[in-house]
N, C-alpha and C positions, 0 to 999 in steps of 0.2 A: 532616316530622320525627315528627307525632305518629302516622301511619301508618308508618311504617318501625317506631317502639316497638312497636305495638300487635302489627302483622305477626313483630314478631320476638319478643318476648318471650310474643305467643301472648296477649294481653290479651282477644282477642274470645270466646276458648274457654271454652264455657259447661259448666263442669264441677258434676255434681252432689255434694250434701253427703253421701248414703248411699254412693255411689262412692267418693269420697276418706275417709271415714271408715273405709270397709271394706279402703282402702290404707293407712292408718296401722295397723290392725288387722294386717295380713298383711306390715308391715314390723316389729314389735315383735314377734313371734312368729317372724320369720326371725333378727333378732339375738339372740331370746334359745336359738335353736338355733345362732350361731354362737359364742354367747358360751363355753356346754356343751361344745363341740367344742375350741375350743381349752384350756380346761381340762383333758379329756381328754388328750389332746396334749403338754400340758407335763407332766402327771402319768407320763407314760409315758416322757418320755424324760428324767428327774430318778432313774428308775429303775433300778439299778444292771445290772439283765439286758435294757434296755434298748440295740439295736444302732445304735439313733441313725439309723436311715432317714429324714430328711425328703426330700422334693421341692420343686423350686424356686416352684411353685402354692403350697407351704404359707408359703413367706420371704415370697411378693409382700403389696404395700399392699393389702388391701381397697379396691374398689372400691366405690362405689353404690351399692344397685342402681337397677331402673326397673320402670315398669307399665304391663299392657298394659291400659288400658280401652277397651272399646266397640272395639276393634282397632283401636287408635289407643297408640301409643307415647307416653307421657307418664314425662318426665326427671325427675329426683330433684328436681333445682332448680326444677322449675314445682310440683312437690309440696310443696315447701317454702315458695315463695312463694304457694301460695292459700292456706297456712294464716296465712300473717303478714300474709295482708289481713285473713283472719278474726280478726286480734287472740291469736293462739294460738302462743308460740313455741316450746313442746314437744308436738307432733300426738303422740307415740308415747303421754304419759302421761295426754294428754287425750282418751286414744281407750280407753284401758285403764279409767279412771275413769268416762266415760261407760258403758262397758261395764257396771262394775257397779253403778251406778244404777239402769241397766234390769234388766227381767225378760226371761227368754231368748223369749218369745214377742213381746214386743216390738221386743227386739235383731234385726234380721233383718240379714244381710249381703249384699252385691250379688255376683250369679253373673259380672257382666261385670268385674270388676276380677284379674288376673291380676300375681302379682309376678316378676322378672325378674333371675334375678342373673346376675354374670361366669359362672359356670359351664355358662349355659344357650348349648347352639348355636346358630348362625342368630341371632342379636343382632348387628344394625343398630348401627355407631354413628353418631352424628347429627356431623354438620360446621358445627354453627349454634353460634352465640356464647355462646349458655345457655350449651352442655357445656364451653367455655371457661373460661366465668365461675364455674362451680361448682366444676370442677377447680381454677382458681388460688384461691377462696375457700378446699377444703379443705387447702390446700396451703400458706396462709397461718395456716389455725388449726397446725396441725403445725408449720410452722416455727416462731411463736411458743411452741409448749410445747417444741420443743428449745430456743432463745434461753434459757427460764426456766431448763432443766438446765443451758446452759453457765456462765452469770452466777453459777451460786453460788458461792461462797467456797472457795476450796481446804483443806484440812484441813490445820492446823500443825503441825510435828513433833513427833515422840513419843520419848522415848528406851525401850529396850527393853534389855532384859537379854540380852546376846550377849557372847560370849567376845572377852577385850580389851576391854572397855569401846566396841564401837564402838554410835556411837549411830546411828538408823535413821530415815527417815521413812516413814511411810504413805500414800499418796498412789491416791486413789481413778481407777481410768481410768471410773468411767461418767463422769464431766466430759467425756472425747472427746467432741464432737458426733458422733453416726452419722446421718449421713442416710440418705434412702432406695435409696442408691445403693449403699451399704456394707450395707444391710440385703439385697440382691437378689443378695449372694454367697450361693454354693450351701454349706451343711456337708458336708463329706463322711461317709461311711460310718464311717470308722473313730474320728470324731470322739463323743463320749457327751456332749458340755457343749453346753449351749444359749447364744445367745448373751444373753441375757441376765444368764446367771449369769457370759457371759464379762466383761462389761462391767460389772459391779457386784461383782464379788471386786477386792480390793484386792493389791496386790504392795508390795513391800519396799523399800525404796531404801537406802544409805549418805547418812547426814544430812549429808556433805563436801559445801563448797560446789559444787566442781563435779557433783557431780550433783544435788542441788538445785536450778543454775541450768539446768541442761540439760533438767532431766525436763518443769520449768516452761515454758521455751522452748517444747519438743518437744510435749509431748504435753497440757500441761495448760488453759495460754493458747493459747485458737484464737481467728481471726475470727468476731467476733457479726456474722455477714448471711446474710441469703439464700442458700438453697444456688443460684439463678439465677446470685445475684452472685461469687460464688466461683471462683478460678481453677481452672485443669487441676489444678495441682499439689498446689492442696490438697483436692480430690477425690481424687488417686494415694494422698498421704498419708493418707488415711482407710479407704480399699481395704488400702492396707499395714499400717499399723496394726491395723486389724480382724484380719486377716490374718495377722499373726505372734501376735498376743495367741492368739485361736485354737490356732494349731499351738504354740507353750509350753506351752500350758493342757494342753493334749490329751496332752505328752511327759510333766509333772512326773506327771499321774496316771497313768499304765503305766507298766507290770511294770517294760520295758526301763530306764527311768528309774531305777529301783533296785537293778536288776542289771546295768547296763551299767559296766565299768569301765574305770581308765585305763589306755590302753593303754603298755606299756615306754618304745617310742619312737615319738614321734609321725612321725615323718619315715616311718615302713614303713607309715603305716597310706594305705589307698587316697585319699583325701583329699587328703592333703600330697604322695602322687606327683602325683597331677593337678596340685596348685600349681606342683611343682617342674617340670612339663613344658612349661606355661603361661606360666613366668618365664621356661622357656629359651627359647620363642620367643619374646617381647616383646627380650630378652634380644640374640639373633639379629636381631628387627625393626629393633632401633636402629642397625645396619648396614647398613640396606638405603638404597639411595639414591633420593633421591623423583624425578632424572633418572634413568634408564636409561643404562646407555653402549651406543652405539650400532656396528653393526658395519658396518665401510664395504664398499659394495655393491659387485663384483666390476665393472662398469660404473656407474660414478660419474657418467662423461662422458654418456653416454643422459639425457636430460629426463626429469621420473616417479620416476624410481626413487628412492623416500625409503630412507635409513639402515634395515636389519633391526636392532628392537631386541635389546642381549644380556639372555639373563636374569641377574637377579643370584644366585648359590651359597647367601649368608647368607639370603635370599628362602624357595627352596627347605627350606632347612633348618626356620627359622623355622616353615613351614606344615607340614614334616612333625611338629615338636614339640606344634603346633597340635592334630593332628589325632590323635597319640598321647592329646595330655590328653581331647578330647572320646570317645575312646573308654570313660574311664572315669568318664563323668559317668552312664550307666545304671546300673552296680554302684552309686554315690553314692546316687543317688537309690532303690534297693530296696531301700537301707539308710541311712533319710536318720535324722539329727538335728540340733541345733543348732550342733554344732561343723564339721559337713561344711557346712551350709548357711552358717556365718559365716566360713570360708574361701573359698567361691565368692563372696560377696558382698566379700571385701578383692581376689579376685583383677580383679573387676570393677571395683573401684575404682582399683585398678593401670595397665587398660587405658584409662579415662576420663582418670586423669593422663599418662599418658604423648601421650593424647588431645589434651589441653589443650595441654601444651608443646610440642608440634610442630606444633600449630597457631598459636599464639604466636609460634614463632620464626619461620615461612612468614612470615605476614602479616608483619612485621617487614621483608622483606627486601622492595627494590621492583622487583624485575624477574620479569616471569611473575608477577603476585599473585594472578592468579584460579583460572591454571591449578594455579599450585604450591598455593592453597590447599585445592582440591578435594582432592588427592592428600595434603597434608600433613596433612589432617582427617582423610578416609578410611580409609588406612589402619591406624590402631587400632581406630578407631571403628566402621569395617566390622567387623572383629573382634570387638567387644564386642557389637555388635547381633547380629551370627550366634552368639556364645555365650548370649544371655539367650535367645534366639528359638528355640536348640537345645534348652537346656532346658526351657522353656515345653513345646514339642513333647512334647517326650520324656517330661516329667512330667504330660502328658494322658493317656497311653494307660494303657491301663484294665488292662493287664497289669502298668504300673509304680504308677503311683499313681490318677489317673484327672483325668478336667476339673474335678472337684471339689472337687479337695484343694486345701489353704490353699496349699502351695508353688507348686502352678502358681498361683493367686492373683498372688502375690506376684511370681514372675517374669514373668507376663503384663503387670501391671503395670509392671515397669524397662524389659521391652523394647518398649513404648509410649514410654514416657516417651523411651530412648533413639530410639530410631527418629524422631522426632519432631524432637526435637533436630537427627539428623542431613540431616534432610529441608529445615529451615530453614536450615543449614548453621552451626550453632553447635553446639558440644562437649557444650554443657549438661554441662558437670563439676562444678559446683560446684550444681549443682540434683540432678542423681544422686548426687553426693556425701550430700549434709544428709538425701534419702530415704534410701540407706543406712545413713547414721548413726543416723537416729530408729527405725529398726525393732532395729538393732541395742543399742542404747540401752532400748529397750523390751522383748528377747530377755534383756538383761543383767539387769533391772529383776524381770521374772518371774523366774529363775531365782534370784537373791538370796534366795526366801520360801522356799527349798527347806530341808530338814532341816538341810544344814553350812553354811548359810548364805554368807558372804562368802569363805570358805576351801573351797569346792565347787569342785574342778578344773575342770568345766565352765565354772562362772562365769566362772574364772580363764583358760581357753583360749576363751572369747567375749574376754574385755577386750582378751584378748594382740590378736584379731584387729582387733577395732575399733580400736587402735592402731595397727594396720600398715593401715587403714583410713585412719587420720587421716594418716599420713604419706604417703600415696600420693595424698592431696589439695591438697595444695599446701602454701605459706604461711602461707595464712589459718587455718589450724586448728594453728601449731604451738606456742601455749599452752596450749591442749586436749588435745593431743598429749605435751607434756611433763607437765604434770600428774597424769593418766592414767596415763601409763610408771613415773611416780617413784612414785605411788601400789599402782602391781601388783608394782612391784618390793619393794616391803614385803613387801606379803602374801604374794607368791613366796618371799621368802625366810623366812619366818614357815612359811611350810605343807611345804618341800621340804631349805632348808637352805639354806647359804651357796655350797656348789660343783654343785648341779645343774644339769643342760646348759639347763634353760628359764632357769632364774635366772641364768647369765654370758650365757644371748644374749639377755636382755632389757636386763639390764648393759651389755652392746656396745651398746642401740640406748637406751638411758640418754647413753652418754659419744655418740653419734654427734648428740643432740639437741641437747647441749652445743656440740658440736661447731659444728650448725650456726645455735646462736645465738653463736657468736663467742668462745665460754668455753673456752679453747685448753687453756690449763694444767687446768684443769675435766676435760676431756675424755682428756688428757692421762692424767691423775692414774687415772679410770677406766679405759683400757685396760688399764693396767699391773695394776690390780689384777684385771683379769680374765685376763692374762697369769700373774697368783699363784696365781689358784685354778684353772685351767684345768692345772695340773702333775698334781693329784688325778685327774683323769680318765683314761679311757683311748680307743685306739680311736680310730672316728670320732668321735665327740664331742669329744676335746680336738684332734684334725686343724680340724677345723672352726670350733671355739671362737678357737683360735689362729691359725686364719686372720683373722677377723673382727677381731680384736681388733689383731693386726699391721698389715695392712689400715689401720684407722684412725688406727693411728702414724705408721703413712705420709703420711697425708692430712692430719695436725695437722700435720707437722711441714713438708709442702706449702704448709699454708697460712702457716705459720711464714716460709717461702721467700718468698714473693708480698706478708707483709707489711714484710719486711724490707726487698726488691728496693723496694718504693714509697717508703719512706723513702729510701732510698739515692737515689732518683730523684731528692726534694724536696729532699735535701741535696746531689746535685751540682748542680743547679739554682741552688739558693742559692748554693752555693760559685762560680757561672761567674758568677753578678750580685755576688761581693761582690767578684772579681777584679778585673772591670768598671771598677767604684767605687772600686776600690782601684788602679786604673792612673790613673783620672779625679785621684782625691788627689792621687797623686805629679806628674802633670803638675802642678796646681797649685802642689802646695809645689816645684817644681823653682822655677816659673817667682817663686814668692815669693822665692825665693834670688837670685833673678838680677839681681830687682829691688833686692835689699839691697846687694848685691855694687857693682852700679853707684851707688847711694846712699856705698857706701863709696868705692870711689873719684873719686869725683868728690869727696867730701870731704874725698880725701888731698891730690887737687890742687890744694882750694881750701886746706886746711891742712894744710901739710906735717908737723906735730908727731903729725896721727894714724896714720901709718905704722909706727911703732914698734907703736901696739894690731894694726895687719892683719899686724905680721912675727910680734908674738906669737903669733899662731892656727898658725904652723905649715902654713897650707894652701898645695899647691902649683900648687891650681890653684882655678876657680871652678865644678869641677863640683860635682853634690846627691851625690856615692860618695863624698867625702873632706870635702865642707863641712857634711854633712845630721845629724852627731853633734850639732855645735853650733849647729843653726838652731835658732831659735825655734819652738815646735808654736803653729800656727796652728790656729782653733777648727772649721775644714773635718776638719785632718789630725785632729784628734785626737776627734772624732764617730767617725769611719771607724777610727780603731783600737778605740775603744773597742766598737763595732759588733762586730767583728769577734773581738774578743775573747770576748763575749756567745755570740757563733754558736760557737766554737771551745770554748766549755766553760772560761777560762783568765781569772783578771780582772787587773785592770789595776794592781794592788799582790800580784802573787804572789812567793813568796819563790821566789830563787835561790843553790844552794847553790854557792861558791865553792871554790877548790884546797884549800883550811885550812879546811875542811867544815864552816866559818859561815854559816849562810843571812842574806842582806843583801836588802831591800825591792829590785825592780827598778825603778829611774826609764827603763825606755825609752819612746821617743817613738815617733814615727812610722817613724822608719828602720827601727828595730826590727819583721819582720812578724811575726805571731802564727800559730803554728803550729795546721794546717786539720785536719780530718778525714784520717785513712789513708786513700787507696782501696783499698789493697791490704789492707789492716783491714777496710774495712766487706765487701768481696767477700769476707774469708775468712769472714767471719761468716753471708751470705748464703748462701755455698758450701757452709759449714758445715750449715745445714740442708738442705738440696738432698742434700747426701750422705746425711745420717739418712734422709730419705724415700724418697733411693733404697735405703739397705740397708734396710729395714723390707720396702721391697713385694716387693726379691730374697727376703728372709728369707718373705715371705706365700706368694710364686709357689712355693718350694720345700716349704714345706707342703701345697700344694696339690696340688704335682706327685704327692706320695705316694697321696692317696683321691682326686683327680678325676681326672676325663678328660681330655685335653689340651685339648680344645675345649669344655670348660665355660664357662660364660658366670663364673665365677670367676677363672679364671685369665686369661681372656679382659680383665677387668674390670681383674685387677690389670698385668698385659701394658701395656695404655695408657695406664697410668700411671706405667709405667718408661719407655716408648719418651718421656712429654710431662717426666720427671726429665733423662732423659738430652739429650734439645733445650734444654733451659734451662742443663743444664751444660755441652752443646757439646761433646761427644763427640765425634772423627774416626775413632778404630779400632775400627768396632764388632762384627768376630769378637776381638779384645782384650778390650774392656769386657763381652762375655756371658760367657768363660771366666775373668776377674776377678770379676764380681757375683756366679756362680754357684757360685764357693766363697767370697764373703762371705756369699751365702747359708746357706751350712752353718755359718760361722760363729760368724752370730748367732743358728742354732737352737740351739746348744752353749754360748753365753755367756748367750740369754736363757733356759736352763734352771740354769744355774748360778745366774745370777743368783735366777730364783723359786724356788730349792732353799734359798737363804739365808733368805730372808722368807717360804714360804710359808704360807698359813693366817693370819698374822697381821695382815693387815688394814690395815696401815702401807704408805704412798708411798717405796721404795726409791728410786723417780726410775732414769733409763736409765744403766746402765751401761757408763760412757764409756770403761773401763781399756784395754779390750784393740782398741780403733779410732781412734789418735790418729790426730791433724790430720796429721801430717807422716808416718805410714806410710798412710793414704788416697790423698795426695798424692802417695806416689812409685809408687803401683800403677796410678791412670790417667795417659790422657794427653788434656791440656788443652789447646783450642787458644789460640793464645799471644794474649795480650791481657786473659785472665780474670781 
């Protein structure tokens, strides 16, 4: 043992004191020309004519260095340690002090001591436990001096003087931890901010709780450990972060930032066609079948010969819409900023959700689990990894932006992260989700400090995206989601007005949130008035507005159907057990009868005087149809009416109005049954909305037919939700029921325009106007098949 120390730690090595002094001399003299240098350095590029060139040599951690004495390689850490046998824990300041003690004739330096930095070529490095040991040593003082940066106390909110009284928090990002991993991201060229100034300039927040809790979450509270101990993700998350902070920084200070403005309609600008090409094949995807239908082989009977798979049309199509979008992800990117970058990032999060749920519903099913799961993952997921992985690419080359810049960054990073995910064979959507969320959060965060503050279009078309971000992630985010929405919808209508096309279709996905927290009339209420103000418009915009908004008339009044139909369930249900119980009674009270009956005569025969009371009754026989007025109610029979009564809505002292139209208390008993639920009532009430949601989605499909294409994933959308209206109503004539709905379609574009010509602008719940579509002329234009 004490030969392995000696041998490895080098204890035999008889090192002279003029040598290692003349090394402490010759490392104090190299730091304090490193120290110069990088002052130099930062002074230059704090410089406003400054191009901002670093190399990636100038970001890295300082190394060591080492000495060659006597031509023998001697490591920092053995340098170190002969000085703290000699009792001296600073060599650099006690090599400087002795220096000036002496006189320079006395000072003599040693010619054999050589110093050695990373820059020098032909540098050996040693594979022995020192070089270990000194590396995790300085790796442990650094991590302890970030530990100190992250522990401090987050700065409390401040209110600021901003238009509207909104109050503001400032919240410092050097608290992020950066390690050394995030510090070995390259700056790009066109970048002029150092990161130091990136990390210690402060941004803007909105003092509302939900961002407050969010920024806290995201960005401000990290894990205090070890960058060792730290997972992938929060290493991604640190890359990313670093990373958007950067490219913000870099856009609020240029020109373009000042001179870029909004454009008319967002929907022409190159950006939003990529989305819209992108949604039509996801759109398209969700028709593809995860089987194949297979094409039977012209020789079946031959052994061998397996099925030729067919291709599927909606397949094809899908990948050609695919591959339309990716074509104009180069123009994006040589003309990138924050609104083009935060709609690739919701359109990604689109592709991860639809990821998730069709992975979801696979595994679910248990037949083929492994094969269907492969396939039922893949295919989105393939998709998403070849979009992040496309742009990555594409946003290296040196003619679009280069390996340098913050965006490739940032998409090198998701499509890591993705890939990874799909390698393990898990969606990772909810882990690609929250990275997305936080850099977008962080994009939003910087852009707030900007001159217009909270009311900044940009801002305002980041939130819009980050909310169509939170919706395409599932569930879990849809209090986050509604918050947010109800929130920009303020400001939207503060900065734009009450009828602009962003402020009704942010509106639509307001009542669609409602919607699907279960807030029917909520949702309800919202359409219609998007339906009001959606008249003002013209064009495509109110085509479209009013599709959306019809659309989810349809859908409330859908699920209006589905909640009705399950009562209706629970109440005929009820009604077959109260029948039940109610046939159980009457046997009883017959058989109570039968027994009295024989009680009575047999007491006529033992006395004949009681014959005159059994002639009084008038019955002429001993059945319960003619004796059961005047039997006794027994405490069985009259539970079960009274029961029944409860169930039926009807109590058991309700007033009955008579010929001479005096209403007189009813005494019925059990004979008497209590009148049930209508079925033919509760189904028209059922039917009754089933019809509203089918004219709504005729009324949406014929708005649509005017500005879309036939085969739009719109029409498409609304289509199968008239074909699942019509199966619930049970349709049989159905070239009938298409030349019927297709002029209720017209309609109710002509009665729902009357109708918001009356109320428009004002703001008030007119509610659906039921005038001109009674029950009973609906009723006589389909035909139902009989039983409904």
């Amino acid at each position: 043992m004490l030969h392995t120390r000696i041998r490895r730690w080098k204890l035999g090595r008889n090192h002279k004191f003029p040598e290692m002094r003349t090394a402490a001399l010759l490392l104090a003299a190299h730091q304090e020309e490193q120290r110069q240098r990088n002052e130099d350095r930062t002074s230059f590029l704090s410089s406003p004519t400054s191009t901002g060139n670093t190399r990636s040599r100038n970001m890295r951690r300082p190394t060591p260095p080492s000495f060659i004495i006597r031509g023998e390689i001697v490591r920092y850490a053995e340098f170190m340690r002969y000085f703290k046998r000699k009792k001296i824990n600073d060599p650099l300041s006690w090599a400087k002090e002795e220096q000036q003690k002496q006189e320079d004739n006395e000072f003599v330096m040693s010619e054999d001591v050589e110093i050695l930095t990373s820059t020098d070529t032909g540098t050996p490095e040693s594979d022995s436990g020192e070089n270990d040991e000194s590396r995790d040593t300085l790796d442990g003082g650094r991590e302890a001096e970030g530990l100190i940066q992250v522990e401090q106390p987050i700065p409390q909110a401040q209110d600021l003087d901003i238009d509207h009284n909104h109050s503001v928090t400032q919240v410092d990002l050097s608290q992020v931890p950066l390690t050394a991993e995030t510090q070995d991201l390259h700056q790009p060229e066109s970048y002029s901010t150092s990161n130091q100034d990136c990390w210690s300039s402060s941004f803007i927040l909105p003092a509302s709780e939900q961002y407050q809790d969010t920024v806290r979450q995201r960005t401000a509270h990290q894990m205090s450990m070890p960058a060792f101990f730290r997972p992938q993700t929060y290493r991604a998350l640190e890359h990313l972060t670093h990373s958007m902070t950067v490219y913000i920084t870099s856009y609020m200070t240029s020109e373009r930032a000042r001179t870029q403005c909004e454009p008319a309609v967002h929907a022409l600008t190159v950006h939003a066609i990529f989305a819209s090409r992108m949604q039509d094949g996801v759109a398209l995807l969700a028709n593809v079948s995860t089987r194949p239908k297979a094409i039977p082989h012209p020789r079946r009977h031959e052994q061998g010969k397996s099925p030729v798979p067919k291709p599927d049309p909606n397949a094809k199509k899908a990948f050609d819409s695919f591959r339309n979008g990716f074509e104009l992800i180069r123009s994006i990117l040589e003309n990138d900023h924050p609104m083009s970058l935060a709609l690739i990032l919701s359109i990604a999060c689109e592709l991860a959700g639809h990821a998730s749920k069709q992975s979801s519903y696979v595994v679910s099913q248990n037949q083929d689990r492994e094969h269907e799961q492969g396939q039922g993952q893949g295919i989105y997921t393939a998709v998403l990894v070849q979009l992040l992985q496309y742009i990555r690419d594409m946003a290296s080359l040196l003619t679009v932006l280069g390996p340098s810049h913050a965006l490739t960054s940032i998409f090198t990073v998701l499509a890591q992260v993705c890939q990874k995910q799909m390698i393990i064979e898990d969606p990772g959507t909810f882990q690609l989700a929250n990275l997305i969320h936080t850099i977008l959060y962080i994009a939003i965060a910087r852009l707030s400090a900007g001159p217009e503050g909270f009311f900044d279009w940009k801002l305002l078309y980041l939130r819009e995206r980050l909310c169509d971000s939170l919706y395409h992630s599932g569930a879990a985010f849809i209090h986050e989601r509604m918050a947010q929405r109800a929130s920009l919808l303020r400001d939207q209508e503060h900065k734009y007005g009450l009828t602009a096309r962003n402020v009704l279709w942010t509106l639509t996905n307001v009542a669609d949130d409602a919607l699907g927290a279960g807030d029917v009339d909520v949702a309800v209420h919202r359409f219609h008035i998007t339906l009001q103000r959606a008249e003002r418009l013209s064009d495509y915009g109110r085509a479209k507005t009013r599709f959306a908004a019809l659309e989810g008339l349809g859908r409330c009044f859908l699920l209006k159907a589905e909640q009705q139909m399950q009562i209706e369930a629970e109440v005929e249900a009820e009604s077959e057990e109260n029948t039940r119980l109610r046939a159980l009674g009457d046997a009883s009270a017959e058989e109570n009868t039968l027994s009295e009956k024989l009680h009575d005569v047999s007491s006529r025969v033992v006395n004949p005087s009681s014959s005159s009371a059994f002639a009084s009754r008038g019955a002429c026989c001993l059945c319960s149809c003619h004796h059961s007025s005047t039997s006794t109610t027994t405490p069985q029979t009259h539970h079960l009416s009274a029961r029944n009564n409860i169930d039926t809505g009807t109590g058991s002292e309700t007033n009955s109005t008579s010929d001479t139209g005096t209403s007189t208390p009813s005494t019925s008993t059990s004979s008497s049954r209590p009148q049930s639920h209508n079925p033919n009532q509760q189904q028209r009430q059922s039917e009754y909305y089933l019809r509203e949601a089918l004219r709504y989605f005729s009324a949406a499909e014929h708005e649509a037919r005017v500005w879309f294409d036939s085969t739009s994933r719109r029409i498409a959308r609304v289509r199968r939700h008239i074909a699942e209206v019509r199966e619930m109503l049970g349709y049989v004539d159905q070239d009938r029921e298409d030349d019927d709905e297709a002029g209720k379609g017209d309609d109710i574009v002509a009665a729902e325009t009357a109708v918001t010509e009356t109320g428009a602008g004002t703001g008030e719940y007119l509610g659906p106007d039921l005038s001109f579509h009674p029950l009973g002329q609906i009723s006589t234009t389909m035909t139902i098949r009989t039983g409904l």
